[in-house]
C-alpha positions in Angstrom: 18.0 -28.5 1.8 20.4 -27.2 -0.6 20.3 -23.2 -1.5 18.4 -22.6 -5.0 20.8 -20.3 -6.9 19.4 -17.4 -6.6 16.6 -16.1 -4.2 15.0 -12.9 -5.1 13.2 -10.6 -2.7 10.9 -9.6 -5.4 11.3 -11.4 -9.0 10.0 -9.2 -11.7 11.7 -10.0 -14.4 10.2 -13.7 -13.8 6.9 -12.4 -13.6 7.0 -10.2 -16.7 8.6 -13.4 -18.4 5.2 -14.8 -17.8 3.0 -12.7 -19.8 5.9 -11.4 -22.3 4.0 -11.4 -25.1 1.7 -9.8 -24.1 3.2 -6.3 -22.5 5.7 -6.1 -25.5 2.7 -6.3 -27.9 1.1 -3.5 -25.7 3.9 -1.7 -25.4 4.9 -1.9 -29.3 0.8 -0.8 -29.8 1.4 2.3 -27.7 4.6 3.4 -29.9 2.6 2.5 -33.0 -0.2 4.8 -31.9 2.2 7.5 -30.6 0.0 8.3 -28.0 1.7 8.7 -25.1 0.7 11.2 -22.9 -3.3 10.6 -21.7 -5.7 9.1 -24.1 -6.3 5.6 -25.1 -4.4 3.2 -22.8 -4.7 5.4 -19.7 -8.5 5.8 -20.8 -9.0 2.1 -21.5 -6.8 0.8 -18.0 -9.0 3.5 -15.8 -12.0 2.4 -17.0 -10.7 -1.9 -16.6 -9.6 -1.0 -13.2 -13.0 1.0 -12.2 -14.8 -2.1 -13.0 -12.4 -4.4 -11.1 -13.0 -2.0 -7.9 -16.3 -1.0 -8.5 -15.6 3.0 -8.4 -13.9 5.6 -10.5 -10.6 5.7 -11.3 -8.1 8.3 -12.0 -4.8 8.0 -12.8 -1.8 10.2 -11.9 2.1 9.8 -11.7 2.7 8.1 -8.7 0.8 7.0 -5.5 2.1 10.0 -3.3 0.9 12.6 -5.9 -2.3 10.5 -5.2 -2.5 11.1 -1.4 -1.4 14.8 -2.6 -4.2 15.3 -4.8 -6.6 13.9 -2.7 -6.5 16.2 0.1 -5.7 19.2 -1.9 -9.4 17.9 -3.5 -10.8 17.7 -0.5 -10.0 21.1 0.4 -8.4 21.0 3.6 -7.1 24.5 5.0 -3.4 25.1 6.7 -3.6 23.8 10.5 -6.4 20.9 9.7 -5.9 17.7 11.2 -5.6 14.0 10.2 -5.7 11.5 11.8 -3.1 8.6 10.9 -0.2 5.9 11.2 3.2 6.8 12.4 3.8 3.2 11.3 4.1 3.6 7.4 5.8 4.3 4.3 6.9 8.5 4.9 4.7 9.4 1.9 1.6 9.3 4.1 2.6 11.6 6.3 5.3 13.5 3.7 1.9 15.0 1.5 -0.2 16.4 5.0 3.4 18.5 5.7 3.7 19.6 2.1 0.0 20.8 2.1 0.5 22.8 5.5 -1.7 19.5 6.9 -1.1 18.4 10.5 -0.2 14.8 11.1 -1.9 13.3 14.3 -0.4 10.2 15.0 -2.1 7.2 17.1 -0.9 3.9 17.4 -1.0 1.0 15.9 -2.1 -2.9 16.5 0.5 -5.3 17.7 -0.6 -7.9 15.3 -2.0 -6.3 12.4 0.2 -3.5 12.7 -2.3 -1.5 11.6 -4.1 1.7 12.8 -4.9 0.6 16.7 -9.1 2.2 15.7 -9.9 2.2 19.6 -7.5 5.2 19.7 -8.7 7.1 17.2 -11.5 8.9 18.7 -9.3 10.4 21.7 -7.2 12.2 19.3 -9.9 14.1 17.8 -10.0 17.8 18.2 -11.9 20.1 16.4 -9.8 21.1 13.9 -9.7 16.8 13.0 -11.1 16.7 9.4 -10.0 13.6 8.2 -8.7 10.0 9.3 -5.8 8.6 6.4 -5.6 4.5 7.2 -3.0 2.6 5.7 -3.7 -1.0 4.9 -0.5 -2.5 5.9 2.0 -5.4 3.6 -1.9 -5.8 2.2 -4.3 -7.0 4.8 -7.1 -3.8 5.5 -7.6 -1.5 8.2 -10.6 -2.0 10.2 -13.0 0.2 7.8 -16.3 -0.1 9.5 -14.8 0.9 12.8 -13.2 4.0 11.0 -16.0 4.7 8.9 -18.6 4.5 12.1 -16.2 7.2 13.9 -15.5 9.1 11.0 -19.6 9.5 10.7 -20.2 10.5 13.8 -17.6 13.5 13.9 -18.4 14.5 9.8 -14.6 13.4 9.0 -13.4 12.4 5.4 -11.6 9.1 5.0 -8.8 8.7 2.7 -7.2 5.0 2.1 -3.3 4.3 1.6 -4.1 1.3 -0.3 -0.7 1.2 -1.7 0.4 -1.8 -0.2 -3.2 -3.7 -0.8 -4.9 -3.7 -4.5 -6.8 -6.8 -4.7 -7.7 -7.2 -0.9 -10.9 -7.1 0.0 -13.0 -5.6 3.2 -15.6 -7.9 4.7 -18.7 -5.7 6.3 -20.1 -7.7 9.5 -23.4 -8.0 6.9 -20.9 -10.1 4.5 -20.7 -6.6 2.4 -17.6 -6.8 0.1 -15.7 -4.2 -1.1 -12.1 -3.7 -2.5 -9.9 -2.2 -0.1 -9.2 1.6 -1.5 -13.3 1.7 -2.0 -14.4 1.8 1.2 -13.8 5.4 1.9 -14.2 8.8 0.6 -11.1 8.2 -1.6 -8.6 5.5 -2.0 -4.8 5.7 -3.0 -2.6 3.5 -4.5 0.8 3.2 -6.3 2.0 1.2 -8.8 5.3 1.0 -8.1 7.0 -1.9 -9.8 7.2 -4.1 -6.8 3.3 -3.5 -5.8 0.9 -6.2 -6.4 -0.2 -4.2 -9.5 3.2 -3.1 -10.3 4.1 -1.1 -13.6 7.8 -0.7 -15.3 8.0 3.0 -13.4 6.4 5.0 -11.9 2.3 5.3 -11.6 -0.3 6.0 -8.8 -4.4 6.2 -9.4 -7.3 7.4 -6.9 -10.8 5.4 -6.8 -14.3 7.8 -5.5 -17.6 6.6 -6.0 -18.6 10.7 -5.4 -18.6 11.8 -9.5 -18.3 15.5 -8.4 -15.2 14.6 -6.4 -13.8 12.6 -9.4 -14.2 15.3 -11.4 -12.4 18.1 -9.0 -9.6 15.3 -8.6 -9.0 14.8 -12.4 -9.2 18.7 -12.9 -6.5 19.2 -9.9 -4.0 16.8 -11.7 -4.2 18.3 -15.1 -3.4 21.9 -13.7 -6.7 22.6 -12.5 -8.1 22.5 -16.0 -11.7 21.6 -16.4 -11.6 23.0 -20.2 -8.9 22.9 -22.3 -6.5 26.1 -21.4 -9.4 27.5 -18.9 -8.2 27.1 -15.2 -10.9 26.8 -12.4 -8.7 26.1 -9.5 -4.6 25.5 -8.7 -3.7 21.9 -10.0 -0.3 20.5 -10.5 0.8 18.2 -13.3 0.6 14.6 -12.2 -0.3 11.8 -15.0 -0.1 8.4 -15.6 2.0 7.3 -18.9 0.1 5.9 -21.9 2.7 3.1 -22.0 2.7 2.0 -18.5 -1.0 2.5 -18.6 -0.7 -0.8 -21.1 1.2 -2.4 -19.2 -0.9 -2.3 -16.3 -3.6 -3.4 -18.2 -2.4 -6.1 -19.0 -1.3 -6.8 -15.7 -4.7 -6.1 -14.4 -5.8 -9.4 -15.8 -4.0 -11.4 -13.8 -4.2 -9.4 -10.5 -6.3 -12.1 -8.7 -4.5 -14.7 -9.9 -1.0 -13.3 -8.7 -3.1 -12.1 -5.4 -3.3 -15.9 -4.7 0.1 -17.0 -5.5 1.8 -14.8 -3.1 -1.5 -16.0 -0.4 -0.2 -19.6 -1.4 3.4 -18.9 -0.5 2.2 -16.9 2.6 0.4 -20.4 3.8 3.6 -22.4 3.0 5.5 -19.7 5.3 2.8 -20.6 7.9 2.8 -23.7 7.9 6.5 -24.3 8.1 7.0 -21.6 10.4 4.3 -22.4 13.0 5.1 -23.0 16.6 8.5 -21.4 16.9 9.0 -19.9 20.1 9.4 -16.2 19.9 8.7 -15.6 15.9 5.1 -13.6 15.2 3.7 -15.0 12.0 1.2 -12.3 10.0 -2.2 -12.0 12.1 -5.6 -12.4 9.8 -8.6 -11.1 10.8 -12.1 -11.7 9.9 -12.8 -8.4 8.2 -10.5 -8.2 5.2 -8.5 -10.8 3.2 -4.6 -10.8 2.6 -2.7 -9.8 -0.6 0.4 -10.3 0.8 2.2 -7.5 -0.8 4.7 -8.5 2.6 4.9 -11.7 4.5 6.3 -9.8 7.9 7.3 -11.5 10.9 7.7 -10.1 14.3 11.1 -11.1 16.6 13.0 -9.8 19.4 16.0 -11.6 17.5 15.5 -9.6 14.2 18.9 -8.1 13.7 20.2 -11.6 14.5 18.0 -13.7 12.1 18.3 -10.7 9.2 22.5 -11.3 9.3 21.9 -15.2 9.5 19.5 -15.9 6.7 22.1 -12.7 4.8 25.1 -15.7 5.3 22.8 -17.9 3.7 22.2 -16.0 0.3 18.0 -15.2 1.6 17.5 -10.9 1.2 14.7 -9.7 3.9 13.9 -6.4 4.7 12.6 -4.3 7.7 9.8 -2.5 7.1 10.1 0.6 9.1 13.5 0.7 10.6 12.1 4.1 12.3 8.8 5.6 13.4 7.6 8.6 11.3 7.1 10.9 14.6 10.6 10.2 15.5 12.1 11.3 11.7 14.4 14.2 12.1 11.9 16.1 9.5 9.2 15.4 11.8 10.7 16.8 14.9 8.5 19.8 14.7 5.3 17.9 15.7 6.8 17.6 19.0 6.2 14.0 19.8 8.8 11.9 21.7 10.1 8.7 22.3 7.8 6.5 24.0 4.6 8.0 23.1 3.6 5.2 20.4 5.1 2.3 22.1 4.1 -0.3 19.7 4.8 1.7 16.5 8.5 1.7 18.3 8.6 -1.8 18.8 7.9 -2.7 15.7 10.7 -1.0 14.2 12.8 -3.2 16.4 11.3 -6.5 15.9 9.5 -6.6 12.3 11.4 -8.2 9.1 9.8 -9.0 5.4 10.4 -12.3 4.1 10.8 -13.0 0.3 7.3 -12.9 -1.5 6.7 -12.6 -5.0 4.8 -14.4 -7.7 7.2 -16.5 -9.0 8.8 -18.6 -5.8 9.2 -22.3 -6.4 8.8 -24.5 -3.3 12.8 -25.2 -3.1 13.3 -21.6 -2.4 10.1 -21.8 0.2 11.8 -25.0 1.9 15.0 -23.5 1.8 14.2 -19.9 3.4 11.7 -21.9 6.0 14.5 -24.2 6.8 17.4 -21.4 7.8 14.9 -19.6 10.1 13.8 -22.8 11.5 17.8 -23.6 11.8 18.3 -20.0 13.6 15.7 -20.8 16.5 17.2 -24.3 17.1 20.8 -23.2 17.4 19.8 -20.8 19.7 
């Protein structure tokens, strides 16, 4: 198959081309209005998004000031534990060591590459106060495993739901809920490449506990409750009015773009099946797949990274290195060979191309080289 002329790891300029009309008319409404700090847009998108998740909403800058303000809501104390992934974006971990927090790191599932829950329990001590899942490149966590453990020891549960707005957790009863409102609190981001992706920066919590909503919106507006009347230590952490409106609009077609990148994650699957050696992204009953990654699994990575590089296809690896082995992490003392699988995966895992807007001559195209690499090999 001949190479399309250009193949984009993540196309947004072809997605906003989509809808153009639309965020330059809400962008153009916000300058009108001159609102541009809190207010109307951020108002209007926080109360859209609640109903789309079924909980409240607040938005802040970005999604680490989320985790931030989410455990400085919670009130943790210097020395606390939590419980969570050395597999993951640094942020999760970044916001426990800024707070005084310590990480506890177990590992992760082979397949899912998500938190492995049957180790959870064993790494609870008494000063444990919380467990902080990630739901990895879009597919959940196990939440009713987590939340039945985090029960039975009183433990908060804080989801990094970066990486999975629009997924949705299946409860053995057929329950549904969207991933980020299963827990005490849910994080995401909006960075422009998320599934819900603004033109900067952005980050929103979801709680269905109003008090905590309320101590969580006070926190990020420099503990304010009152105008100019400080109950508690805050920081400053907001979402813009005018990428608030673009996120709105945005919002509408969440589900829609949800399925696009779950239609080129089946046409990955299907032309990738059966190759000897390649790991195709496991599914589980529990939770649907938004795809914000479609990562494969090989003991060839490096290889098959430079090969589909010579043939104009971008791919990423999604962590080159394990959080408890980061030279800024050295201090918790953990060592090589203590999270075996986490370690692996930083050896073997690479993201393919997955966006809204790929055509099925860029699908055949990047299927074809990786199906070309195993046979010449």
């Amino acid at each position: 198959m001949s190479k399309p002329s250009i193949i984009h790891m993540v196309d947004l300029y072809g997605q906003y081309f989509r809808i153009k009309d639309e965020i330059d008319t809400a962008i153009q409404d916000v300058i009108r209005s001159s609102v541009f700090i809190k207010g109307g847009k951020v108002n209007e998108f926080e109360d859209h998004l609640s109903k789309y998740l079924e909980a409240g909403v607040i938005a802040c800058g970005n999604g680490t000031d989320a985790l931030q303000l989410a455990f400085m809501a919670l009130e943790l104390q210097p020395g606390d534990e939590v419980i969570t992934t050395p597999f993951t974006f640094v942020a999760t971990a970044e916001v426990l060591a800024l707070l005084g927090l310590k990480p506890v790191f177990t590992d992760v599932c082979p397949d899912t590459f998500n938190m492995d829950v049957s180790a959870i329990e064993a790494a609870i001590t008494p000063r444990t106060k919380a467990i902080l899942p990630v739901h990895l490149f879009g597919q959940s966590a196990d939440m009713e495993s987590i939340n039945a453990i985090a029960e039975k020891h009183n433990l908060f549960i804080v989801e990094d739901a970066a990486q999975s707005l629009g997924t949705e957790y299946i409860f053995r009863n057929g329950e549904k809920k969207k991933s980020g409102a299963v827990g005490t609190i849910g994080c995401t981001s909006f960075f422009p490449s998320k599934n819900l992706g603004a033109f900067g920066d952005g980050g929103a919590l979801f709680t269905s506990d109003e008090a905590l909503a309320a101590r969580i919106r006070s926190i990020a507006n420099h503990g304010m409750k009152v105008r100019y009347y400080y109950d508690r230590i805050g920081v400053n952490s907001r979402l813009d009015s005018i990428q608030a409106a673009i996120l709105d609009v945005k919002l509408k077609y969440l589900d829609q773009y949800v399925a696009l990148r779950q239609a080129v994650a089946y046409w990955y699957d299907t032309r990738l099946a059966g190759i000897d050696g390649l790991q195709l992204p496991e599914r589980v009953s529990y939770s649907t797949h938004s795809f914000h990654q479609y990562t494969i699994r090989t003991g060839k990575r490096d290889q098959l990274q430079e090969f589909l590089k010579s043939k104009g296809i971008p791919s990423m690896v999604y962590y080159p290195k394990a959080i408890h082995l980061q030279e800024a992490y050295r201090y918790l003392a953990y060592r090589e060979g203590d999270f075996p699988v986490a370690e692996a995966l930083t050896r073997e895992v690479l993201s393919l191309p997955m966006h809204t807007e790929m055509d099925e001559g860029q699908l055949g195209y990047i299927s074809d080289a990786v199906r070309d690499f195993y046979n010449s090999r």
